[in-house]
N, C-alpha and C positions, 0 to 999 in steps of 0.2 A: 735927855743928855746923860743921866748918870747912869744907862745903858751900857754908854760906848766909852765909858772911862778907862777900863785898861788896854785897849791899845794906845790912848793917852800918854799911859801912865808908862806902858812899856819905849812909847818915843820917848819920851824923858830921861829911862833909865839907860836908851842907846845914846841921849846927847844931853847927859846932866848940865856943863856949864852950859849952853846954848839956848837949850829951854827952859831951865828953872825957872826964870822972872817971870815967861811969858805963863808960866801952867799956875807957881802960886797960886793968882790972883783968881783961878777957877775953880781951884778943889772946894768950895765952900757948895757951888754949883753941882759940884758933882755930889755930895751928901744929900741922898734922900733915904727914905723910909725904908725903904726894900733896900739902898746902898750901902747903909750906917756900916755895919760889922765888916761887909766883905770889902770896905774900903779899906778902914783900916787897919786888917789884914794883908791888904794889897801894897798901901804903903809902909808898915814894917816889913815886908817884903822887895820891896824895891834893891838891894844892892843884891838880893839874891837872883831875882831878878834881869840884871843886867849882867851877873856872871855867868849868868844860863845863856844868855844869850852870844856872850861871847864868846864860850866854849861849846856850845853845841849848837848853835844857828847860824856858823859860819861858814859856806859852802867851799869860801878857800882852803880852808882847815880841815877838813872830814878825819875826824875820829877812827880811827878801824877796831873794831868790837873786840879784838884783842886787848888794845890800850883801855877802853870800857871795862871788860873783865878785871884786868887785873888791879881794879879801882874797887872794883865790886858793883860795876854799874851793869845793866844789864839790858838794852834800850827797850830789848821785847818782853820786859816783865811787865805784871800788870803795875806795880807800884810804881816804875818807872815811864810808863805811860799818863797815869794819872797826873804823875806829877809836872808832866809836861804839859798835858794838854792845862791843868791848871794856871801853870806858872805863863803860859804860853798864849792864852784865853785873852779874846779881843772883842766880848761881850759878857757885863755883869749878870749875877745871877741864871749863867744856864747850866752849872754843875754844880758839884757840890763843896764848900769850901774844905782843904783841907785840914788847917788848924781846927775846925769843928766837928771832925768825923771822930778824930783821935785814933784813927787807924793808926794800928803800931809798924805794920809793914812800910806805908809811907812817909810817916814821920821817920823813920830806918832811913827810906831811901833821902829823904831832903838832908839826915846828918852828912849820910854819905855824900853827896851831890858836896855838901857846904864843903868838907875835906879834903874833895877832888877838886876844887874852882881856886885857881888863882885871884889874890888880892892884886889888881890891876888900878893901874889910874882912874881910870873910868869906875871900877868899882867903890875906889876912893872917893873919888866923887859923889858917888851916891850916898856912901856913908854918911857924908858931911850933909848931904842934903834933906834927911830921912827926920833930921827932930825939927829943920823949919816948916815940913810940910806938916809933920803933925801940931806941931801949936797952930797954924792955921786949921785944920781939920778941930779942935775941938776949940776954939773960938768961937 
């Protein structure tokens, strides 16, 4: 099970009121040995998370690489890849976490990313939700 937590984690961050109650009660489950760090990485991660998703995973909306540009986003960079497929990643442990690389290129692109994502309800949401799941997480 603590596998397949962040596609979990990422239905949550697309339907914070909805499923919060139902996922609480599992993060505990999801903590194991090989999952400890990259979890909770993944849930301080959560509003970022759900703002990726709603600005760049929405096919109604397609971005045009112009608008990307002049953000300083760039989709076919390497850092800009990475950090999708990271943020984007629907099995634990098969890359490499970003917070622990310390690469400067993509910690660059996540400021960027954060400056370009609107504060949306839904990212509100997560907000609010991000310090109940960690006091369950280190309980």
């Amino acid at each position: 099970f603590p596998k397949y937590y962040p596609a979990i984690i990422k239905l949550l961050a697309w339907h914070p009121r909805t499923l919060a109650e139902e996922v609480l009660p599992i993060i505990p489950a999801m903590v194991g040995p090989s999952s400890y760090a990259e979890l909770f990485h993944t849930l301080l991660d959560l509003p970022l998370t759900a703002a990726f998703m709603e600005q760049y995973e929405r096919p109604e909306e397609p971005h045009t690489d112009a608008q990307m540009m002049r953000l300083g986003l760039d989709r076919m960079s390497p850092p800009f890849k990475i950090v999708h497929q990271y943020i984007m990643r629907n099995q634990a442990g098969l890359g490499v976490c970003i917070w622990e690389t310390r690469d400067e290129a993509q910690l660059s692109m996540i400021r960027v990313l954060w400056n370009s994502l609107p504060v949306t309800p839904r990212v509100s949401s997560v907000c609010k939700l991000v310090p109940r799941f960690l006091r369950v997480y280190f309980d």
